[in-house]
C-alpha positions in Angstrom: 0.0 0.0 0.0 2.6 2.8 1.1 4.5 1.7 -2.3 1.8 2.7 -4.3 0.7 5.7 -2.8 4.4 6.0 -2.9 4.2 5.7 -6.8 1.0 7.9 -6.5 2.7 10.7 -5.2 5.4 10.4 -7.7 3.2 10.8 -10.6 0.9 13.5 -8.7 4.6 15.6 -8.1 5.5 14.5 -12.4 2.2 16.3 -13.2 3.1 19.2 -11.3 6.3 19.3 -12.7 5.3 19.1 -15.3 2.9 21.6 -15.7 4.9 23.9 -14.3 7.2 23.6 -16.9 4.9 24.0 -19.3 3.6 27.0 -17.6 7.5 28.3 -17.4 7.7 27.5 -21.2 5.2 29.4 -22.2 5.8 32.8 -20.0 9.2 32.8 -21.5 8.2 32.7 -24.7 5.4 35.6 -24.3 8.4 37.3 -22.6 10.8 36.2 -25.3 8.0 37.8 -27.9 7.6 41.1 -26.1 11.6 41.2 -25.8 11.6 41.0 -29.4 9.7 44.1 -30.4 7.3 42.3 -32.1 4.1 42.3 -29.8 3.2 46.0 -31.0 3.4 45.3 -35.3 1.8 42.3 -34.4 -1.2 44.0 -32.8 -1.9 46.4 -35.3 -1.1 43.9 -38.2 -3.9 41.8 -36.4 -6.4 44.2 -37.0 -5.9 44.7 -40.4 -5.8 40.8 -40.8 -9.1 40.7 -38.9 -10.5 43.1 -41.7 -9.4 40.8 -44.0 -11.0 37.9 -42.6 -14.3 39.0 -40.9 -16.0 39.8 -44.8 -14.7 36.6 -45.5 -16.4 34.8 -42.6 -19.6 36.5 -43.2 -19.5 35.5 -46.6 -19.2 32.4 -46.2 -22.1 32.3 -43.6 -24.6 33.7 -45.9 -23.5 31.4 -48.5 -25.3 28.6 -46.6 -28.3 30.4 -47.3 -28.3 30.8 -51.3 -29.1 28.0 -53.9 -26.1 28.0 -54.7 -26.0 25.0 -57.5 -29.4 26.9 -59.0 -27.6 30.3 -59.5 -24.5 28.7 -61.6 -26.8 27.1 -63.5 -27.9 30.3 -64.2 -27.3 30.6 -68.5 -25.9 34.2 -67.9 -23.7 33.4 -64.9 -22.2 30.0 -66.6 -21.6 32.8 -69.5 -20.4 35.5 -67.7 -17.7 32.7 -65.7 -16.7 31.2 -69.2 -15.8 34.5 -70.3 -13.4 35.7 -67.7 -11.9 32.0 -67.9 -11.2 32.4 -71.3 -10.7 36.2 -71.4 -8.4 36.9 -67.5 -5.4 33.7 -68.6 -5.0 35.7 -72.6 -4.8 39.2 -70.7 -1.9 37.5 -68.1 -0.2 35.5 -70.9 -0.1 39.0 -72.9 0.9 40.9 -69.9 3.4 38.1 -69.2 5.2 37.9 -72.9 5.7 41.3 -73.4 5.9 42.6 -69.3 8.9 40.6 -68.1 11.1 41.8 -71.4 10.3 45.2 -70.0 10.6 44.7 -66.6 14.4 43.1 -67.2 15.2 46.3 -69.6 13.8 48.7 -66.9 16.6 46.7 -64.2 19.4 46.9 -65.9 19.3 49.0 -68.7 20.1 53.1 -68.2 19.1 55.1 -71.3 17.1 58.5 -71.9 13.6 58.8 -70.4 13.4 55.9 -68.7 11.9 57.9 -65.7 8.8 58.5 -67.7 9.0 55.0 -68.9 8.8 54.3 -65.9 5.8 56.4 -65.1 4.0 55.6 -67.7 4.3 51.8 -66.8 2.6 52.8 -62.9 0.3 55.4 -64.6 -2.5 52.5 -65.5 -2.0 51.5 -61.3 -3.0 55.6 -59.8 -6.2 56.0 -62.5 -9.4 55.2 -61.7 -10.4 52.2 -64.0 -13.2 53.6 -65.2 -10.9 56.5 -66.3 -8.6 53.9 -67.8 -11.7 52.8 -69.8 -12.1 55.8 -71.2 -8.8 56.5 -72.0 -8.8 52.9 -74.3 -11.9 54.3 -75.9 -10.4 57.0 -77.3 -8.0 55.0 -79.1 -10.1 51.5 -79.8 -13.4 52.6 -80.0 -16.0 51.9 -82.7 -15.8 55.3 -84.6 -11.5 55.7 -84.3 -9.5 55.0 -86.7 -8.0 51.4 -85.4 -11.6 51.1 -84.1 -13.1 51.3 -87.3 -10.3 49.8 -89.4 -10.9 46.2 -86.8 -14.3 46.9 -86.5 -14.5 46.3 -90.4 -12.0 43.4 -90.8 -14.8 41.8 -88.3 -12.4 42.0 -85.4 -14.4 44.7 -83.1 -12.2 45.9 -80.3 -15.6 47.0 -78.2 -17.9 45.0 -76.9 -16.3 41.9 -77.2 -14.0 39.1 -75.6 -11.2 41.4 -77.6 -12.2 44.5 -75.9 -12.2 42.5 -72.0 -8.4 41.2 -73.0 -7.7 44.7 -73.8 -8.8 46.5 -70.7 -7.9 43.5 -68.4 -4.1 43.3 -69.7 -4.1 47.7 -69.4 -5.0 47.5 -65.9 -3.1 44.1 -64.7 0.3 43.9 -67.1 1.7 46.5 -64.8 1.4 44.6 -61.8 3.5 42.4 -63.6 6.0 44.8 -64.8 6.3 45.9 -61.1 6.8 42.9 -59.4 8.8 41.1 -61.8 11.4 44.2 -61.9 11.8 43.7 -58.1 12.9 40.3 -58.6 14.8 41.7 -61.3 16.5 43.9 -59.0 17.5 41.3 -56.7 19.7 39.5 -58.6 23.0 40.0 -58.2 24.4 41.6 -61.7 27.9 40.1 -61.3 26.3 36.3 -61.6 25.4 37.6 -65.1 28.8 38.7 -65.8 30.0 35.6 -64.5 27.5 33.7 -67.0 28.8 36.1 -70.1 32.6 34.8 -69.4 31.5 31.6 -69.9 30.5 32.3 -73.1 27.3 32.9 -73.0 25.0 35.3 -75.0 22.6 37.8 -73.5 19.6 36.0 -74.0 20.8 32.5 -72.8 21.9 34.2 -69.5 18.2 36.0 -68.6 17.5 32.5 -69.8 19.3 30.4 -67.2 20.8 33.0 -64.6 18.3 35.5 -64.3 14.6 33.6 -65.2 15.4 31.1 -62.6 16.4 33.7 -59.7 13.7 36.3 -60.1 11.0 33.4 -60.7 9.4 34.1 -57.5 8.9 37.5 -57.9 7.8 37.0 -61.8 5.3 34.0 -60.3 4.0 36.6 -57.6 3.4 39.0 -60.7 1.8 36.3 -62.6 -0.4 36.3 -59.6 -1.4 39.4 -59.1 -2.1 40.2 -62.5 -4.2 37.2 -63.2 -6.5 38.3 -60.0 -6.2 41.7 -60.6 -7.9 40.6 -64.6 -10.6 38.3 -63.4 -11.7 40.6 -60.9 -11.2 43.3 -63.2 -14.9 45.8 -63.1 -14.4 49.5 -64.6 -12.5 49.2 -67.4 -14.0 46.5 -68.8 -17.3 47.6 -68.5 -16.2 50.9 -70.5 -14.6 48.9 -73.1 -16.8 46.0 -73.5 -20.1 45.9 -71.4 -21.0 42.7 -73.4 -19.8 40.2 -73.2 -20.2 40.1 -69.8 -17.3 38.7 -67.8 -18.3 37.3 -63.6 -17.6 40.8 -62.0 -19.8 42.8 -65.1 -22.4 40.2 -63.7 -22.5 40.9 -60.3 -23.2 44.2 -60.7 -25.8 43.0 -63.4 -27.3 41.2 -60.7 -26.9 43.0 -57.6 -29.2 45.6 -59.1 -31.3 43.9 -60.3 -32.0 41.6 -57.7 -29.7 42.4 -54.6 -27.2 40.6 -52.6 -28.2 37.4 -52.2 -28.3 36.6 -56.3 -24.2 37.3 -56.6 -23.6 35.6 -54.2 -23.0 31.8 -56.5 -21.0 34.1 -58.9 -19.3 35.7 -56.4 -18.3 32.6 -54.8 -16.9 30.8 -58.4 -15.1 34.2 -58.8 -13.1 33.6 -55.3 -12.7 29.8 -55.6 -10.8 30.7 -59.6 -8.4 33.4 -57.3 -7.9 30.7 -54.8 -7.5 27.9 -57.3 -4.3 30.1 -58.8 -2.7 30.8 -55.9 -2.9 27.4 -54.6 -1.4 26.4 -58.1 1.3 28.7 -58.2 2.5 28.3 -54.8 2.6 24.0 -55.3 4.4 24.9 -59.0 6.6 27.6 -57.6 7.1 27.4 -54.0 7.6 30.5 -51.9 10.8 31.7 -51.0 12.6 30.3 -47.4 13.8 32.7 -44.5 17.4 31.9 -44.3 
């Protein structure tokens, strides 16, 4: 008997221990946190991620109530969803093809005006979209003269999946340019040099020294830009009102017959943006704190 109460007490004074090690652990590491200067940024960077999240929440909540399978079924919202599926990947292809050429020239290249180059590149980013909209207009519309000249080869730049690619890749590409020339920037120039002693040519080092180490930062551009498309509301609607693409749709609907009918469109819209990240990051990776 005294042996096991013996034992008992053992284990009752290991529990204590313990927890009080446990207890220990964790008050060092709150005071290890505080120590670090980190309890204040991550206070206020709390609040801005519970801004973030909240909408989110409440989304999701009210999605319970919605038919959601009836709405998609919708003819108008499976339209509206096929065009920015077809429309959003052409405008981040384009945006990607001719974007990361510029971004590269705009890192390491010095030459006369590249200031307002370099302006004009962020100028699509400060306008309003709608004001971007008009802008295209005035140089793809119906009655100017590349307007006209497509509009009669039965190419229409207005109203029409050309029209979405064109005010979709004016707003997005520079998010690309943007992002990709920070990665541009981070790579060390003398790796190149190193890669031109070895005989090779300009293009087959941005091919296999610089591609490679900036393809985080041209990935996160991808991105961005692809989001920035889909979801992509003023412009487009300037440009080309019809066809509709899913955010010309929810406003189509919300009008018409208020919150609860964008939601299913609304939803497919943030399960495409998800989808790409998801993608990206699994093809890509993210970059490791060293």
């Amino acid at each position: 008997m005294s042996r096991t109460r013996s034992r008992g007490g053992e284990s009752e004074r290991d529990v204590d221990a313990s927890g009080a090690d446990t207890d220990t652990a964790r008050f060092d590491a709150g005071r290890e946190w505080l120590s670090s200067g980190l309890a204040v940024p991550a206070l206020l960077g709390a609040v801005l991620f519970a801004s973030f999240v909240v909408p989110f929440a409440v989304f999701l909540v009210r999605m319970r109530d919605v038919d959601v399978v009836a709405g998609l079924a919708n003819p108008t919202v499976r339209d509206a969803i096929g065009t920015s599926l077809v429309t959003a990947p052409i405008s981040t292809a384009i945006a990607t093809v001719f974007g990361v050429p510029l971004a590269y020239v705009l890192s390491r290249a010095s030459f006369r005006g590249k200031r307002l180059v370099e302006a004009l590149v962020l100028l699509p980013l400060v306008v309003p979209p709608i004001v971007g909209g008009v802008m295209l207009l005035t140089v793809v519309g119906r009655y100017t003269p590349i307007g006209a000249a497509a509009a009669a080869l039965g190419m229409p730049l207005t109203d029409s999946r050309a029209g979405v690619v064109l005010a979709q890749t004016f707003v997005a590409a520079p998010f690309l340019v943007v992002t990709a020339r920070a990665g541009f920037d981070g790579v060390d120039p003398r790796l190149e040099e190193a890669a031109r002693t070895m005989g090779y040519g300009r293009i087959r080092t941005v091919r296999l020294v610089s591609l490679p180490l900036a393809r985080n930062a041209i990935a996160a551009g991808i991105v961005l830009t692809f989001v920035r498309a889909i979801g992509e509301f003023g412009a487009t609607m300037m440009v080309a009102y019809t066809p509709r693409t899913m955010p010309t749709q929810i406003r189509v609907s919300f009008i018409a017959r208020g919150i609860d009918a964008i939601v299913p469109i609304a939803l497919a819209l943030l399960a495409v943006a998800v989808i790409v990240v998801v993608a990206v990051q699994l093809l890509v990776g993210t970059p490791r704190r060293r």
